[in-house]
PDB file with one MODEL, atoms N, CA, C and O in Angstrom:
MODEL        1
ATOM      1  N   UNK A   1      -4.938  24.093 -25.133  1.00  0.00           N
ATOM      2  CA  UNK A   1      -4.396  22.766 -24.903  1.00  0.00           C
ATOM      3  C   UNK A   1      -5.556  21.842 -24.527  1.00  0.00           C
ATOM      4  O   UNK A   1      -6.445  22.376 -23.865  1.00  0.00           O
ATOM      5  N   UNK A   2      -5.694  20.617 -24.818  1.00  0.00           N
ATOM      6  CA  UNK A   2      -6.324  19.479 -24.441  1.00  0.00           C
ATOM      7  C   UNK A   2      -6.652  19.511 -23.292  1.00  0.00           C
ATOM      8  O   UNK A   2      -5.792  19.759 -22.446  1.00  0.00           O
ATOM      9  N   UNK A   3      -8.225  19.227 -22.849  1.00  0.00           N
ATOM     10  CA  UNK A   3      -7.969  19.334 -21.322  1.00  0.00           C
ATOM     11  C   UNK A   3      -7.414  17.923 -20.520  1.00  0.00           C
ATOM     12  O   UNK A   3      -7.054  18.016 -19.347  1.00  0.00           O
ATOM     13  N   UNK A   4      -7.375  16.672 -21.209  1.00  0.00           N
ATOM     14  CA  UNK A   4      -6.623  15.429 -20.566  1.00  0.00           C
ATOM     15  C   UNK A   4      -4.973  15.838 -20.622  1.00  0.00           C
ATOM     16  O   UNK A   4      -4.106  15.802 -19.749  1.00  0.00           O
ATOM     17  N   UNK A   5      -4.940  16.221 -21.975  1.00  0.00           N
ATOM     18  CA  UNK A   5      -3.055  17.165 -21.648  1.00  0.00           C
ATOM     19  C   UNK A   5      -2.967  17.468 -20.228  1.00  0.00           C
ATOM     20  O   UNK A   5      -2.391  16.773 -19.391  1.00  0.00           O
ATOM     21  N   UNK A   6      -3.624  18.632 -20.007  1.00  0.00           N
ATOM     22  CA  UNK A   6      -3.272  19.494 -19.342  1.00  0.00           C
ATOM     23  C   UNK A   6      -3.164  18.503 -17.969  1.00  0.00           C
ATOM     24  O   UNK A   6      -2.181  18.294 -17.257  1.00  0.00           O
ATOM     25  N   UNK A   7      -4.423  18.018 -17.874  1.00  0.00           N
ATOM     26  CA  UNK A   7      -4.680  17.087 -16.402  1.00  0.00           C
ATOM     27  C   UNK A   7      -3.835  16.591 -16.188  1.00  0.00           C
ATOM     28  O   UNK A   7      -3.597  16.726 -14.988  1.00  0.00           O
ATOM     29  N   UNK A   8      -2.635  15.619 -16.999  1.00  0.00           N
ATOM     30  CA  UNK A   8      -1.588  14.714 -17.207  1.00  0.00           C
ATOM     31  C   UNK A   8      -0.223  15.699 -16.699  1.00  0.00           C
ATOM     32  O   UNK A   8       0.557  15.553 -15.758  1.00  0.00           O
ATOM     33  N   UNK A   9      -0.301  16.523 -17.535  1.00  0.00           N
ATOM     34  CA  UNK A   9       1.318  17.659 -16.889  1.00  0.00           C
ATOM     35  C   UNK A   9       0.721  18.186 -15.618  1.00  0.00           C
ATOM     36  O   UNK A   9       1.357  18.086 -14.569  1.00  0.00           O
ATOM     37  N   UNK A  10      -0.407  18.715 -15.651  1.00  0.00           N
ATOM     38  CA  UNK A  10      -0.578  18.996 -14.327  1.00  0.00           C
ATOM     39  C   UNK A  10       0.023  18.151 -12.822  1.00  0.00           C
ATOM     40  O   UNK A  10       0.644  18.580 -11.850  1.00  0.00           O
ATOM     41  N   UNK A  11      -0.430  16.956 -13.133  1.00  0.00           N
ATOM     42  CA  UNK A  11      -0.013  15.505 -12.282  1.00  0.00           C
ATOM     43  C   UNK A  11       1.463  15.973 -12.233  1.00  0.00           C
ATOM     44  O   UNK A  11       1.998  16.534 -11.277  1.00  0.00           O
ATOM     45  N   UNK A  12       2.157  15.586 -13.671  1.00  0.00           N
ATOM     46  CA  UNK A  12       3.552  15.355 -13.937  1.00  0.00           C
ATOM     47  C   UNK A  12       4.259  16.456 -12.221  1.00  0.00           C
ATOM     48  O   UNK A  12       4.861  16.307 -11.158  1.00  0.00           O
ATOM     49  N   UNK A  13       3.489  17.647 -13.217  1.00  0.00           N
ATOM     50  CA  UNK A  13       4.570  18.927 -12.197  1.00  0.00           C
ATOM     51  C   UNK A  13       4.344  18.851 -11.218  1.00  0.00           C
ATOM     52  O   UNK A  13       4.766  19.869 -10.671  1.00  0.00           O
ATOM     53  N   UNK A  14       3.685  17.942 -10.235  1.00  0.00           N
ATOM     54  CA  UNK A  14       3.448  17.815  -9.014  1.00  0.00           C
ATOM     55  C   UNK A  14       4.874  16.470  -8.705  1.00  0.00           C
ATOM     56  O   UNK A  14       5.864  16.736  -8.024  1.00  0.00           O
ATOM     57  N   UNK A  15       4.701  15.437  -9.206  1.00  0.00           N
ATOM     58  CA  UNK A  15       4.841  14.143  -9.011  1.00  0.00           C
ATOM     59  C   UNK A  15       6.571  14.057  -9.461  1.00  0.00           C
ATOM     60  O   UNK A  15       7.362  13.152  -9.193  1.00  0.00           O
ATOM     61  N   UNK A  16       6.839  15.450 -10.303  1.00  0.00           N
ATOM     62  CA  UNK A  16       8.598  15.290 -11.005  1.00  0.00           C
ATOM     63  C   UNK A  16       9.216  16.457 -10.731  1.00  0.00           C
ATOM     64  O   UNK A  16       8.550  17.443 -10.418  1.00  0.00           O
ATOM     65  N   UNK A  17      10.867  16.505 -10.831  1.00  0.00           N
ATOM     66  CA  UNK A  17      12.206  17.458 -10.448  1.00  0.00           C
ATOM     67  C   UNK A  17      11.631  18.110 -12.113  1.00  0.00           C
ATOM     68  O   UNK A  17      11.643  17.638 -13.250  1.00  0.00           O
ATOM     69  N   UNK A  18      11.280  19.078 -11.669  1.00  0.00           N
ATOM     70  CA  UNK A  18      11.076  20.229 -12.935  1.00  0.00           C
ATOM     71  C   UNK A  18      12.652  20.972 -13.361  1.00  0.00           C
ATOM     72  O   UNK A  18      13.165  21.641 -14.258  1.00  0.00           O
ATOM     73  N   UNK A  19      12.832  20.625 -12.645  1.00  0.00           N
ATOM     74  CA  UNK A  19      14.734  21.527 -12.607  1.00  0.00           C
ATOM     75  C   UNK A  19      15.344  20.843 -13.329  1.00  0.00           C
ATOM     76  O   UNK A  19      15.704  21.294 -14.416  1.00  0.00           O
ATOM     77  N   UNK A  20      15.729  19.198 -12.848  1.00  0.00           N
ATOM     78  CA  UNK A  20      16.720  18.212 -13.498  1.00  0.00           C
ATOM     79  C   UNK A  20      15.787  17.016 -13.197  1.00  0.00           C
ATOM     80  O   UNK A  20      15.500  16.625 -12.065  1.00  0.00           O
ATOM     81  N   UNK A  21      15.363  16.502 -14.332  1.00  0.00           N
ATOM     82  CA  UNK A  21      14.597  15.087 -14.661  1.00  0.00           C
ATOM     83  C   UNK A  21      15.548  14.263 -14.307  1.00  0.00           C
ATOM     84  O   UNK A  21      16.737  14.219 -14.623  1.00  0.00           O
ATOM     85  N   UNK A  22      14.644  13.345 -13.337  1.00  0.00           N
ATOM     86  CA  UNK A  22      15.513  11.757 -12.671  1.00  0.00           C
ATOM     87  C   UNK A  22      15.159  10.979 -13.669  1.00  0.00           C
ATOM     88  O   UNK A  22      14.134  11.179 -14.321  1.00  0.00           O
ATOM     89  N   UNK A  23      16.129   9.831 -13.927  1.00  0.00           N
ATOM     90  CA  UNK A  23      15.448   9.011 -15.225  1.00  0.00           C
ATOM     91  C   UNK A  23      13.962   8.724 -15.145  1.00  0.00           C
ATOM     92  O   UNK A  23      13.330   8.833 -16.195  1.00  0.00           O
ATOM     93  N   UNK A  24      13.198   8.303 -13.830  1.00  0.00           N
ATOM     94  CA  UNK A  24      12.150   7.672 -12.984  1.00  0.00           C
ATOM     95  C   UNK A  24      11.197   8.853 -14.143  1.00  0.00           C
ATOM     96  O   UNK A  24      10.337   8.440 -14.922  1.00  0.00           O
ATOM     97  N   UNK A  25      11.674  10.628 -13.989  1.00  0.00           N
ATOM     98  CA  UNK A  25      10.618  11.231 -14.414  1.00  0.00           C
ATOM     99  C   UNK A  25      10.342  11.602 -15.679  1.00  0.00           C
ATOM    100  O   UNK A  25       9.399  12.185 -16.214  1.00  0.00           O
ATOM    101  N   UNK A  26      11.639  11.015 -16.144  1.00  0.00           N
ATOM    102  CA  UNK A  26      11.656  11.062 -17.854  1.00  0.00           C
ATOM    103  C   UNK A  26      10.509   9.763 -18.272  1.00  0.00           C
ATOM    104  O   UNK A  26       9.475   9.933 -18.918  1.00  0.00           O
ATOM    105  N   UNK A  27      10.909   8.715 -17.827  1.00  0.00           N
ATOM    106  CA  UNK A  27       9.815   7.860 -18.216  1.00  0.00           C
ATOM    107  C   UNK A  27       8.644   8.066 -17.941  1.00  0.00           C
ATOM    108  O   UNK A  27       7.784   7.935 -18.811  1.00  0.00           O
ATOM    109  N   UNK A  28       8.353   8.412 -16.752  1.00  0.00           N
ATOM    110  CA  UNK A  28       6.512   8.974 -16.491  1.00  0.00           C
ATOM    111  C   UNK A  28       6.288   9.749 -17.605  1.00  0.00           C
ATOM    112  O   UNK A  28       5.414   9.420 -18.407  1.00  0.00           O
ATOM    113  N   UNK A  29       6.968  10.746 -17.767  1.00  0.00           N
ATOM    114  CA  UNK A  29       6.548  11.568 -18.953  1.00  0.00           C
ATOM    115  C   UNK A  29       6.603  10.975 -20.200  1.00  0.00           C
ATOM    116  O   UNK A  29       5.719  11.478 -20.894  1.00  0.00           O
ATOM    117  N   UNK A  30       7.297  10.048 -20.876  1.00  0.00           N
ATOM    118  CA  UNK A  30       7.429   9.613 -22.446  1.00  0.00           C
ATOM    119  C   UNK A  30       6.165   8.398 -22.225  1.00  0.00           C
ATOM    120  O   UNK A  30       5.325   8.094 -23.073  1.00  0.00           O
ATOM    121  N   UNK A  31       6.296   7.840 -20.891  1.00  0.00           N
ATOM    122  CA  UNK A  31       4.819   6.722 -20.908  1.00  0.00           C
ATOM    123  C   UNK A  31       3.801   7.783 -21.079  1.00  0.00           C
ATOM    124  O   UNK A  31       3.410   7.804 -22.246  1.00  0.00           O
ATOM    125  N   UNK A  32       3.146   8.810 -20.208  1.00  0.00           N
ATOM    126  CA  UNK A  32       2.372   9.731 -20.840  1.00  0.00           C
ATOM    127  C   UNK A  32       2.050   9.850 -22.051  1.00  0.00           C
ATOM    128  O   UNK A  32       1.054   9.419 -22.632  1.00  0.00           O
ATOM    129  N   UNK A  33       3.122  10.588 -22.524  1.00  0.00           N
ATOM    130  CA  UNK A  33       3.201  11.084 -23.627  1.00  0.00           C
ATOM    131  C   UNK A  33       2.343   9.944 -24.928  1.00  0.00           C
ATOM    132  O   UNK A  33       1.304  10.163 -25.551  1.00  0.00           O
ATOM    133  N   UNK A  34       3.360   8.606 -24.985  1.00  0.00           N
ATOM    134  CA  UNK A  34       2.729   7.443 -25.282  1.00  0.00           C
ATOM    135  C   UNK A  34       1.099   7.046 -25.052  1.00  0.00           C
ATOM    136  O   UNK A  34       0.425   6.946 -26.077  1.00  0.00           O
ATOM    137  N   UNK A  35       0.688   6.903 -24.244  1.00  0.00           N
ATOM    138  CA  UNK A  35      -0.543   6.788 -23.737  1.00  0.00           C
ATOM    139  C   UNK A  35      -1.746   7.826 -24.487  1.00  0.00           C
ATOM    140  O   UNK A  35      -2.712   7.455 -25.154  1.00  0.00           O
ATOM    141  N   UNK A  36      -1.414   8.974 -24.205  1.00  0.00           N
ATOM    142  CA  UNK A  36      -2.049  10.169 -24.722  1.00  0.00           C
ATOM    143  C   UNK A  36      -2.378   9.792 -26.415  1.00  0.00           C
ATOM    144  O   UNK A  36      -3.488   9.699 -26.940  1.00  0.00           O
ATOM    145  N   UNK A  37      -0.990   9.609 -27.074  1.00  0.00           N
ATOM    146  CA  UNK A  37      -1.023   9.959 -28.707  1.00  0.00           C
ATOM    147  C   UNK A  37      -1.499   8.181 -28.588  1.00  0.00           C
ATOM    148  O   UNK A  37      -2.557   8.283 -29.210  1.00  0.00           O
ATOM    149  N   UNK A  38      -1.438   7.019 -28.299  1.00  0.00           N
ATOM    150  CA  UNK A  38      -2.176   5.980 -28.322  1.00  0.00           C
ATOM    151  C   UNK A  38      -3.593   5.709 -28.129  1.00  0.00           C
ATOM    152  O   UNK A  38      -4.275   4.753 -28.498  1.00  0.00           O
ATOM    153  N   UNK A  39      -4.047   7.312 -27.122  1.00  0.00           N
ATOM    154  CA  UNK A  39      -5.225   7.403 -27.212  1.00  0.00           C
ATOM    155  C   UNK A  39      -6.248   8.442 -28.045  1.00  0.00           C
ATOM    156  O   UNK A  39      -7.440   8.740 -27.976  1.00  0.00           O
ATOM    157  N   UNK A  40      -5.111   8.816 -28.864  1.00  0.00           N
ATOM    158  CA  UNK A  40      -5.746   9.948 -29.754  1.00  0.00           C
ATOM    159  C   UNK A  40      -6.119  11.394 -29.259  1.00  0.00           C
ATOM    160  O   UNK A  40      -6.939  12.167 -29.755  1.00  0.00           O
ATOM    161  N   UNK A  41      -5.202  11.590 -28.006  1.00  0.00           N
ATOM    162  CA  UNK A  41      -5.405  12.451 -27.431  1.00  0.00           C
ATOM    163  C   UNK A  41      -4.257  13.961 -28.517  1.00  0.00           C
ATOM    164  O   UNK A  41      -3.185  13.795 -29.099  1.00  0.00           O
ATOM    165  N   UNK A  42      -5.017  15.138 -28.394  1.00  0.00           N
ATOM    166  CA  UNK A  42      -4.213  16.044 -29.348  1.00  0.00           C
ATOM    167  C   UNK A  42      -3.076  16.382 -28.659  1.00  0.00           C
ATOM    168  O   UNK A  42      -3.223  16.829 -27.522  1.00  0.00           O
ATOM    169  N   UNK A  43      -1.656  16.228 -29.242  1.00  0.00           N
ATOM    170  CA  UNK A  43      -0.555  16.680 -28.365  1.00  0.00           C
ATOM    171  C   UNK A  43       0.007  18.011 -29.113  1.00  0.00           C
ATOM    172  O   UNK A  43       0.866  17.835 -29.977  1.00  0.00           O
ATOM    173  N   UNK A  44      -0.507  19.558 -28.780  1.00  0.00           N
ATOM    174  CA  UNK A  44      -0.245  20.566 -29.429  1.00  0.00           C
ATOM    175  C   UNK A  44       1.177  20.833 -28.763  1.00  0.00           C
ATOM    176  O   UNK A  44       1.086  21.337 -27.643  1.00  0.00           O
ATOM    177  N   UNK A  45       2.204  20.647 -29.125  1.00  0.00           N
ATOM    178  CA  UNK A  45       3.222  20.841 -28.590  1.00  0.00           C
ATOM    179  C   UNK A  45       3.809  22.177 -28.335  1.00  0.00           C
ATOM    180  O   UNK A  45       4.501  22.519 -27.375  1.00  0.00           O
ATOM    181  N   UNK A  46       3.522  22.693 -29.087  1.00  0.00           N
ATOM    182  CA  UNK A  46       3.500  24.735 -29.050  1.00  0.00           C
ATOM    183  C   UNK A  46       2.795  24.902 -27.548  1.00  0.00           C
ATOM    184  O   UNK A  46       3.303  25.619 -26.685  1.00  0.00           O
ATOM    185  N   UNK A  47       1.469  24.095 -27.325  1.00  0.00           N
ATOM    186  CA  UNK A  47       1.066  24.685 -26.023  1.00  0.00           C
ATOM    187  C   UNK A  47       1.547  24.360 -24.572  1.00  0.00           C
ATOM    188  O   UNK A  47       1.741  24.942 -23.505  1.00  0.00           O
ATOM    189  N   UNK A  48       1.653  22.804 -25.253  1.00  0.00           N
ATOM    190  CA  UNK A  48       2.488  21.686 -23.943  1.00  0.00           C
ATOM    191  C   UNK A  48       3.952  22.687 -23.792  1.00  0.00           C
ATOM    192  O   UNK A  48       4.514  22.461 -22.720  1.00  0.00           O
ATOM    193  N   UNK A  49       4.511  23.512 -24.469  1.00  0.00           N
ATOM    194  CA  UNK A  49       5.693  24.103 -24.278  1.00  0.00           C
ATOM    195  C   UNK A  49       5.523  25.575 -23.571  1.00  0.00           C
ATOM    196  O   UNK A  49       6.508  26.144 -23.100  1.00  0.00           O
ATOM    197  N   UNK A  50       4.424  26.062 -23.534  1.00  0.00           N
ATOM    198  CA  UNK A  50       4.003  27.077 -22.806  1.00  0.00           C
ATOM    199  C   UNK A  50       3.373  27.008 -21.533  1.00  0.00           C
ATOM    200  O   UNK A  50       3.500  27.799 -20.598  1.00  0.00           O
ATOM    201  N   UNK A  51       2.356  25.496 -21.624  1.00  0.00           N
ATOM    202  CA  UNK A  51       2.051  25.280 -20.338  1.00  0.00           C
ATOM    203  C   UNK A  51       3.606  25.123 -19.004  1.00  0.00           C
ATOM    204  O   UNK A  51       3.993  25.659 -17.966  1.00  0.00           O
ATOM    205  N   UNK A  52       3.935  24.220 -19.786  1.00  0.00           N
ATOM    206  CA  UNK A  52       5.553  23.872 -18.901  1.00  0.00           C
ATOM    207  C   UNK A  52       6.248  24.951 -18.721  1.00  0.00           C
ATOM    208  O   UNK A  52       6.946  24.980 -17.707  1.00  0.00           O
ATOM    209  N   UNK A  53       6.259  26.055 -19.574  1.00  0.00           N
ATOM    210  CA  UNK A  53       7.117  27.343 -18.844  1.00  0.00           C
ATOM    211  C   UNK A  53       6.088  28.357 -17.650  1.00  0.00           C
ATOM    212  O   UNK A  53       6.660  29.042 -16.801  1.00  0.00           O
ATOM    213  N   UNK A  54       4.661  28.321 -17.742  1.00  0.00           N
ATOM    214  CA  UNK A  54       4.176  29.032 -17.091  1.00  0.00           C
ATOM    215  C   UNK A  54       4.211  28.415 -16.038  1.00  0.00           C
ATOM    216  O   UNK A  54       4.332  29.236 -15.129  1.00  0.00           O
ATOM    217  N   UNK A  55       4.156  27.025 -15.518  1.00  0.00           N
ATOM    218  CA  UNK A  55       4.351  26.079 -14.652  1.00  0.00           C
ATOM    219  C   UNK A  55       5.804  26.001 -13.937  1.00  0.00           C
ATOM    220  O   UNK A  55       5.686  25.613 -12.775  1.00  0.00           O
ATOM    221  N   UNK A  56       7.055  26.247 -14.293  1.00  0.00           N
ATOM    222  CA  UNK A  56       7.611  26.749 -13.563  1.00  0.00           C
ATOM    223  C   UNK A  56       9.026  25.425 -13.792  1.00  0.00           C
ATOM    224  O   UNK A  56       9.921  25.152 -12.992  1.00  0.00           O
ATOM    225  N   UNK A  57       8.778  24.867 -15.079  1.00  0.00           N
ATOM    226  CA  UNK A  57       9.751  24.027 -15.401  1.00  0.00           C
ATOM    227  C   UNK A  57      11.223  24.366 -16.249  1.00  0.00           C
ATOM    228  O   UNK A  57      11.221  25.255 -17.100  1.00  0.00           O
ATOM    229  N   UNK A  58      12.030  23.860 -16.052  1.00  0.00           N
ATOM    230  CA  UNK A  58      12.828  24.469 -16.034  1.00  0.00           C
ATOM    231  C   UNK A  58      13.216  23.913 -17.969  1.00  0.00           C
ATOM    232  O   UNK A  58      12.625  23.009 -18.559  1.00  0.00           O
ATOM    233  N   UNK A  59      14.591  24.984 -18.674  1.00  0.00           N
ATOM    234  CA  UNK A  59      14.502  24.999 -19.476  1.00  0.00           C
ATOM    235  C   UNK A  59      14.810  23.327 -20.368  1.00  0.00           C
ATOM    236  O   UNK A  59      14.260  22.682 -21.260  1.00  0.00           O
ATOM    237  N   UNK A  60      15.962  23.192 -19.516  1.00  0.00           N
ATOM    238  CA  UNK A  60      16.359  21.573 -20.250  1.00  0.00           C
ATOM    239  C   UNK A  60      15.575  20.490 -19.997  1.00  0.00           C
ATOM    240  O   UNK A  60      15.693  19.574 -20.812  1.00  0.00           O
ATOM    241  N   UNK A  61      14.622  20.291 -18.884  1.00  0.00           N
ATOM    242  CA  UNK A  61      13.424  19.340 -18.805  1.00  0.00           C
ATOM    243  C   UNK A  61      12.393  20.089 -20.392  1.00  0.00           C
ATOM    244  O   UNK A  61      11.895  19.442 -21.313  1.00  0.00           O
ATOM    245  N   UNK A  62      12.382  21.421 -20.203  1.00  0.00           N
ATOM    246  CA  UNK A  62      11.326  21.406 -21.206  1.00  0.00           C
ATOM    247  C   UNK A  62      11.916  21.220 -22.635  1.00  0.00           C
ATOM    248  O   UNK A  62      11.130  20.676 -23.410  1.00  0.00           O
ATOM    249  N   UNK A  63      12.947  21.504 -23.074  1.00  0.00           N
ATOM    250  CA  UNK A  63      13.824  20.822 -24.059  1.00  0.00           C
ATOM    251  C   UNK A  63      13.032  19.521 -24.595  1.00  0.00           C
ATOM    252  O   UNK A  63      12.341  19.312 -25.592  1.00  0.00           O
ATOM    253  N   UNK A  64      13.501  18.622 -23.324  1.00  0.00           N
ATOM    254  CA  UNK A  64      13.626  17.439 -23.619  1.00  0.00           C
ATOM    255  C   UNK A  64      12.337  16.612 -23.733  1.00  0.00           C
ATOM    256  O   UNK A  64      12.346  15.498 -24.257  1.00  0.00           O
ATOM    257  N   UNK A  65      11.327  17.130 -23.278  1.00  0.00           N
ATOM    258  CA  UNK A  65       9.696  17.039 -23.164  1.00  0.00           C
ATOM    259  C   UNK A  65       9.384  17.544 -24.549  1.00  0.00           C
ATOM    260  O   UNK A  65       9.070  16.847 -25.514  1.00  0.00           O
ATOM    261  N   UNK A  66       9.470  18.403 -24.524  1.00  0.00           N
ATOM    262  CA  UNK A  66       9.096  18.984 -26.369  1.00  0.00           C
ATOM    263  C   UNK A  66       9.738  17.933 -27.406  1.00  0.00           C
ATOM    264  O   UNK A  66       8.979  17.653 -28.334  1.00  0.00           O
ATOM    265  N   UNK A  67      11.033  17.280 -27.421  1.00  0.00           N
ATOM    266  CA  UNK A  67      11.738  16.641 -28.342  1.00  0.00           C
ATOM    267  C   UNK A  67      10.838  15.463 -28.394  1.00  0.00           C
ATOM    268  O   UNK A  67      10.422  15.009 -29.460  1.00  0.00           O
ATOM    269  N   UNK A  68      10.343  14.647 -26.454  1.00  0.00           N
ATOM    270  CA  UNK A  68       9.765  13.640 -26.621  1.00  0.00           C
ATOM    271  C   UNK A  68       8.422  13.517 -27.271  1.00  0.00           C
ATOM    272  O   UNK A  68       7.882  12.647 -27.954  1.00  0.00           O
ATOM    273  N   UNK A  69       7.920  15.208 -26.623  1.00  0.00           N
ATOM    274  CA  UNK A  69       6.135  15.376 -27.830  1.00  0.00           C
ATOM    275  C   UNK A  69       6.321  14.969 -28.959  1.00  0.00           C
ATOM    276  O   UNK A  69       5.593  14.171 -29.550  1.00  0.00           O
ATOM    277  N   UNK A  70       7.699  15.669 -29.538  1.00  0.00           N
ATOM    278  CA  UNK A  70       7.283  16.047 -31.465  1.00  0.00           C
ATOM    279  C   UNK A  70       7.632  14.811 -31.515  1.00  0.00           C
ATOM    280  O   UNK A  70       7.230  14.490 -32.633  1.00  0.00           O
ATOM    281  N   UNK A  71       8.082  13.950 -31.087  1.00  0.00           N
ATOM    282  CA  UNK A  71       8.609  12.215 -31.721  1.00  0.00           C
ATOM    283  C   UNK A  71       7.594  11.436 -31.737  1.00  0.00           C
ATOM    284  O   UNK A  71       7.240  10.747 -32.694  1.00  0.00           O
ATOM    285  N   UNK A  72       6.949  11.524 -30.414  1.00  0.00           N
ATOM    286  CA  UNK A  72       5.433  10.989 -30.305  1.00  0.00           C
ATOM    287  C   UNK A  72       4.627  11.455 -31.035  1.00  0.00           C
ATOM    288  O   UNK A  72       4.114  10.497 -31.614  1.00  0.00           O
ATOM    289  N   UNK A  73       4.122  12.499 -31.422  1.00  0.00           N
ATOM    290  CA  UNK A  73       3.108  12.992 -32.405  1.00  0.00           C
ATOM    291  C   UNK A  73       3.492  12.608 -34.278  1.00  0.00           C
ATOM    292  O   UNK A  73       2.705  12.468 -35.214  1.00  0.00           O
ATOM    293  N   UNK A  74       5.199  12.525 -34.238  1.00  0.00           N
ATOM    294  CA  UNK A  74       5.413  12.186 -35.561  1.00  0.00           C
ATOM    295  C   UNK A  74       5.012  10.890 -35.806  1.00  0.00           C
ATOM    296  O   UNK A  74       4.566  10.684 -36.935  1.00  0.00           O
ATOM    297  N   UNK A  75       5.068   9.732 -34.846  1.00  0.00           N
ATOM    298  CA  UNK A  75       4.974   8.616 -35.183  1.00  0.00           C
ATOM    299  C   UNK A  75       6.374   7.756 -35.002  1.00  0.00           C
ATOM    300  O   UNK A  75       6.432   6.554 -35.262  1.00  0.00           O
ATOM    301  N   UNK A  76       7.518   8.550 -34.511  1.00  0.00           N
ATOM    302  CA  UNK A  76       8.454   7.980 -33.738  1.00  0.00           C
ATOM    303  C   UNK A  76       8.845   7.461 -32.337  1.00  0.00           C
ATOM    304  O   UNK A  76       8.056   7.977 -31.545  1.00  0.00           O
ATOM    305  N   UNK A  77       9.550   6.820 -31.814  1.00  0.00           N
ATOM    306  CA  UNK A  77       9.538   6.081 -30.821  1.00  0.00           C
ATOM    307  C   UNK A  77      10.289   6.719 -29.372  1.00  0.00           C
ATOM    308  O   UNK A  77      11.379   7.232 -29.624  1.00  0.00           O
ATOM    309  N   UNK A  78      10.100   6.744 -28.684  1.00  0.00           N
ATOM    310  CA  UNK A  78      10.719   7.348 -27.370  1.00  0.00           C
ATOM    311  C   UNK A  78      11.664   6.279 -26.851  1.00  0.00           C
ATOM    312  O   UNK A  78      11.561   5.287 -27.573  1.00  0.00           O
ATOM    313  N   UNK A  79      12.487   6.113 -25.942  1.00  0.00           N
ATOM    314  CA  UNK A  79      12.470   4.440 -25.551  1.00  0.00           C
ATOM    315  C   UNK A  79      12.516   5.003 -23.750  1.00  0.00           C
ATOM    316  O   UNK A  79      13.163   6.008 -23.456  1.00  0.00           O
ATOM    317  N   UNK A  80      11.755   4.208 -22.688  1.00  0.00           N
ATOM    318  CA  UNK A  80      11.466   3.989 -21.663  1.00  0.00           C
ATOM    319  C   UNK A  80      12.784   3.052 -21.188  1.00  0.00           C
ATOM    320  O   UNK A  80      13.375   2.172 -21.813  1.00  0.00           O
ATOM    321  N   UNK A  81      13.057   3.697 -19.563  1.00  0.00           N
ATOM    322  CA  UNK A  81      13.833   2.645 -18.743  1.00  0.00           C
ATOM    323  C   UNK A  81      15.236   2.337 -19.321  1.00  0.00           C
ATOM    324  O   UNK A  81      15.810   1.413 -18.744  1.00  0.00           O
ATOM    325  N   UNK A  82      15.921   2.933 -20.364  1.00  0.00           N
ATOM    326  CA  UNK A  82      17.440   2.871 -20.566  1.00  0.00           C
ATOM    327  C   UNK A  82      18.414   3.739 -19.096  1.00  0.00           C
ATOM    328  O   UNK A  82      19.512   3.401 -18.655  1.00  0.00           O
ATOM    329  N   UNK A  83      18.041   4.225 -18.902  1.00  0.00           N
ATOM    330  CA  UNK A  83      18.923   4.853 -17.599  1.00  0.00           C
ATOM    331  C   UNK A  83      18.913   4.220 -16.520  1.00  0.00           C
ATOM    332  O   UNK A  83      19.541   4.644 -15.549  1.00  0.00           O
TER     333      UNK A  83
ENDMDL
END
């Protein structure tokens, strides 16, 4: 994995409910996410999905983190702040 990835989830799993995402931590993560692929940063999502299970996140946050990677890396849109 990327080492700015990693630095970024690292933060995340400190800073968010790994169990059940508050809207607050869904957006930190899709702004991430955003930021990263805006900066050309590599988003291997296979690994971002392994880091998050060895880390201790739970399955439907990582669900929903993986859905927001592959959208971001396709070139599709996330949307921030609806909740």
């Amino acid at each position: 994995m990327n080492e700015t990835l990693e630095k970024a989830f690292k933060s995340l799993s400190v800073t968010c409910n790994k169990t059940a995402l508050h809207p607050s931590d869904e957006d930190r993560i899709k702004v991430t996410l955003r930021v990263l692929h805006q900066n050309n940063i590599a988003i291997d999502v296979e690994s971002l999905e392994s880091f998050l299970l060895e880390n201790g996140w739970q399955k439907m946050p990582i669900k929903n983190i993986v859905s927001w990677a592959t959208a971001v890396c396709n070139g599709g849109r996330v949307q921030v702040g609806v909740n």
